[in-house]
N, C-alpha and C positions, 0 to 999 in steps of 0.2 A: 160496512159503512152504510149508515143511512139513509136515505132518500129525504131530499131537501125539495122544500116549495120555494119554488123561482119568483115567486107571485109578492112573497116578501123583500126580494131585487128590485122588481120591478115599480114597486111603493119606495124603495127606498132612494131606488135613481132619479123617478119623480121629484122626489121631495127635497132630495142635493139640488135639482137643477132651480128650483122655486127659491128656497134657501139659500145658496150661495147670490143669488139677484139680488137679495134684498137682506140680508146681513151679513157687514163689514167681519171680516174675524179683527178678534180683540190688536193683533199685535201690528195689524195696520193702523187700524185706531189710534194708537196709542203712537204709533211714529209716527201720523200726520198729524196730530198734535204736537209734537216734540220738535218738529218740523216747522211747525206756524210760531213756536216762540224763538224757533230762530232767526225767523225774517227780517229786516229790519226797511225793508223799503214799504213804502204804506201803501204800492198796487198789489205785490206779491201778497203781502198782510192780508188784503180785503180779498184776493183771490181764494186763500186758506180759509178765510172764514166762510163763505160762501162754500165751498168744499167739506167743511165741517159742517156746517146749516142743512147741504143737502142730505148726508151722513143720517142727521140727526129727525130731519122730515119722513124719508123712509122708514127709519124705526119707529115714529110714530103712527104713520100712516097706512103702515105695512103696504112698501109699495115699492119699484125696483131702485136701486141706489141708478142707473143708467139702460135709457132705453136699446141700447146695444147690449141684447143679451147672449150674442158669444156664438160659436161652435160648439158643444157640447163633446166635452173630454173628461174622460172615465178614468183614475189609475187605480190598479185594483192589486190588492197583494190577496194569494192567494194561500192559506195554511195547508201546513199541506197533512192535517187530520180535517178537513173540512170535506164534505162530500160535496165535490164539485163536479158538476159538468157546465164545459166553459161555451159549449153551443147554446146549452137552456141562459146560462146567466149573460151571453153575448146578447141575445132574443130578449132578456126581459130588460136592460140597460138601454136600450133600442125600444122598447115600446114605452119606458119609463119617462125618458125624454121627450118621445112624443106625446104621454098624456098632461106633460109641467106643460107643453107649448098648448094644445089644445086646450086644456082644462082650468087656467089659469085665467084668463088666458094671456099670451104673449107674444111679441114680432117671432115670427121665425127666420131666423138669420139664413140657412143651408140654401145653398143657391145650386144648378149644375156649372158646372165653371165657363160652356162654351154658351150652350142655348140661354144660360140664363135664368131660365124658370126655376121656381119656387114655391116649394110643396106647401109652404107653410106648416109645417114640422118640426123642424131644427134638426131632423134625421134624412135620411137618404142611404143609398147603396155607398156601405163602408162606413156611414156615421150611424151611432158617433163614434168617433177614434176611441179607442181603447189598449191602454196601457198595462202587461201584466207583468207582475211580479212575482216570486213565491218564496215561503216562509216556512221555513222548517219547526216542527213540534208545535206549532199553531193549529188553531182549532177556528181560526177565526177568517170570516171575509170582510178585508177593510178595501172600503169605497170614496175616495175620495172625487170630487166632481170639481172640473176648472173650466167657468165657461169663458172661452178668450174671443174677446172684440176684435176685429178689422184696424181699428184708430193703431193699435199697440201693434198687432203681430203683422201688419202691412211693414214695419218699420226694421222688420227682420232681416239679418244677415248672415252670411257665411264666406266663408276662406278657406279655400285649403293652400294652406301654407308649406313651404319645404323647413326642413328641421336647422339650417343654418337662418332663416329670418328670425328666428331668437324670438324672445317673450316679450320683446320690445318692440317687435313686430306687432305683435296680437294687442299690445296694449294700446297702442294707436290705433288700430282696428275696433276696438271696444271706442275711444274715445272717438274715432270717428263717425262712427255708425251713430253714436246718441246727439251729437251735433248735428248731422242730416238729417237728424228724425225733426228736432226741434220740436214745435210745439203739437205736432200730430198724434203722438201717442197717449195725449192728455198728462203731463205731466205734475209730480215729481213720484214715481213709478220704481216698480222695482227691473233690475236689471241684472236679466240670467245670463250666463257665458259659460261655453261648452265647451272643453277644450281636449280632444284627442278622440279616438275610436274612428268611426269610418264616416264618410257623408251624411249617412242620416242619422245615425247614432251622438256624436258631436251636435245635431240641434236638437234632439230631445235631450239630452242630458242639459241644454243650455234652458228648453223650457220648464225641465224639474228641479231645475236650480230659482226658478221663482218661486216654491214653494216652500221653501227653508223659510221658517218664521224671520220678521226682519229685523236684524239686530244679530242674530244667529251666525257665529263664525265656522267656514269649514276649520271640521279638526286638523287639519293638517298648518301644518303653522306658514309654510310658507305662502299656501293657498292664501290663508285668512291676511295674510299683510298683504298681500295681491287684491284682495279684495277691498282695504283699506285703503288702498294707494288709489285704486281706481274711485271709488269714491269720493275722494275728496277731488282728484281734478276732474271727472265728471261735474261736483258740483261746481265747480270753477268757470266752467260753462260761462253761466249768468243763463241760462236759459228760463229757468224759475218755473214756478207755477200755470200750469197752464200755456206757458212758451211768453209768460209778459215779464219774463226778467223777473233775479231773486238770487240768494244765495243757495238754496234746494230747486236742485233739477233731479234728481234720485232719494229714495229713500233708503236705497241699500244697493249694494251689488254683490251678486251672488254667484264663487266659481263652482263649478265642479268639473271632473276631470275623469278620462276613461282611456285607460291604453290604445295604443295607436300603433300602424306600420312603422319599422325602420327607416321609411323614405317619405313617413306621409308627417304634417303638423296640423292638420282642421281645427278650425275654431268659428262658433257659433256664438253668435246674440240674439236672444228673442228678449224684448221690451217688456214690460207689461204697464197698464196704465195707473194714478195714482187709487183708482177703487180695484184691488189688488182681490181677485173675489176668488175663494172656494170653499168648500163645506165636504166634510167628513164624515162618514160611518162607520162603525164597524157592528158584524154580525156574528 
């Protein structure tokens, strides 16, 4: 196997983390439009457009769609004909981020949780987080980059539930969590739900389920009406736009699901806000 330059990770996690700031992917676009002509109250209306305007000002201007620009999170599928060392491509994903924050330049979000201070980076010891996956007869390294705001993922939740509180349980759990969040997570946003495996496993699977294009049904059939049922009394809300009332307080909801204990039922939500940001590589 080959010997790989890391040096092209490290340009390429740069340039995720730049890119995902400042352009929308199409399939939010297009459901925040689809979204605005469903409104019919004329504050909700004016909020949409104003959210569209801002959309359309960064593409012109080249300049961040929100000055919150996130955590910096990596999910990386690894092929597994790719010559990989995950310490060199851990090292250049980590400088990458710090050269978008420096070199750009931009806020650095990364705070230490107790003292407070701030490198002004967007990295630190253990950032960025990074997601691996791996990919059989693939030759390839895909990079995707998701930088997640404070507004959205403050509004997170988790349960673990026992296996007799039923799916009727968790469903009120999903509805409840998005009514307490209200207008904080800048809404009408997408909404991941993690449902089984262990404590931590349950909310990453609930924040990789933001990342399914939106519109996008899990294949599994019952999942996908689960996700349509929730949707609609989600939007039922009236939370709307931005938290000023509407008939759109979501743009999607998104399950996914991972086996769990005989005795355990976890279920996770992590929010996202309605600029739904990530950007994609592959090498």
């Amino acid at each position: 196997m080959t010997q790989f330059d890391c040096k092209i990770v490290e340009e390429t996690g740069k340039e995720l983390y730049i890119r995902a700031l400042k352009i929308l992917p199409p399939d939010v676009r297009e459901a925040l439009k689809k979204a605005a002509d469903k409104e019919t109250q004329s504050r909700a209306k004016e909020i949409f457009q104003t959210i569209l305007r801002n959309v359309e000002v960064s593409d012109q201007k080249d300049m961040l769609i929100c000055q919150d620009t996130g955590l910096p999170i990596y999910m990386v599928k690894v092929g597994s004909k790719f010559p990989f060392d995950g310490a060199k491509v851990s090292a250049a994903l980590k400088e990458g981020a710090k050269r978008a924050t420096l070199e750009h330049p931009f806020r650095g979000s990364s705070t230490h949780p107790v003292t407070r201070v701030n490198p002004q980076t967007s990295v630190g010891e253990g950032l960025p987080i990074i997601y691996w996956d791996f990919l059989a007869d693939s030759d390839c390294l895909d990079i995707l980059m998701v930088p997640k705001g404070s507004g959205s993922e403050n509004m997170s939740a988790m349960k673990m539930f026992i296996p007799a509180d039923g799916v009727a349980a968790v469903k009120k759990f999903v509805i409840d969590t998005v009514l307490q969040s209200g207008s904080n997570p800048c809404p009408p946003g997408v909404i991941g739900v993690g449902i089984g495996g262990t404590f931590e496993k349950c909310a990453e699977m609930a924040k990789r389920a933001l990342l399914r294009g939106v519109g996008e049904r899990n294949p599994n059939p019952f999942y996908a009406k689960l996700e349509e049922e929730l949707l609609e009394r989600v939007n039922k809300l009236g939370i709307g736009p931005q938290g000023f009332g509407g008939r759109v307080t979501a743009l999607d909801v998104h399950v996914e699901t991972y086996p769990c204990h005989i005795a355990s039922f976890p279920a996770a939500v992590n929010i996202q806000c309605h600029a739904a940001r990530h950007k994609e590589a592959v090498i």
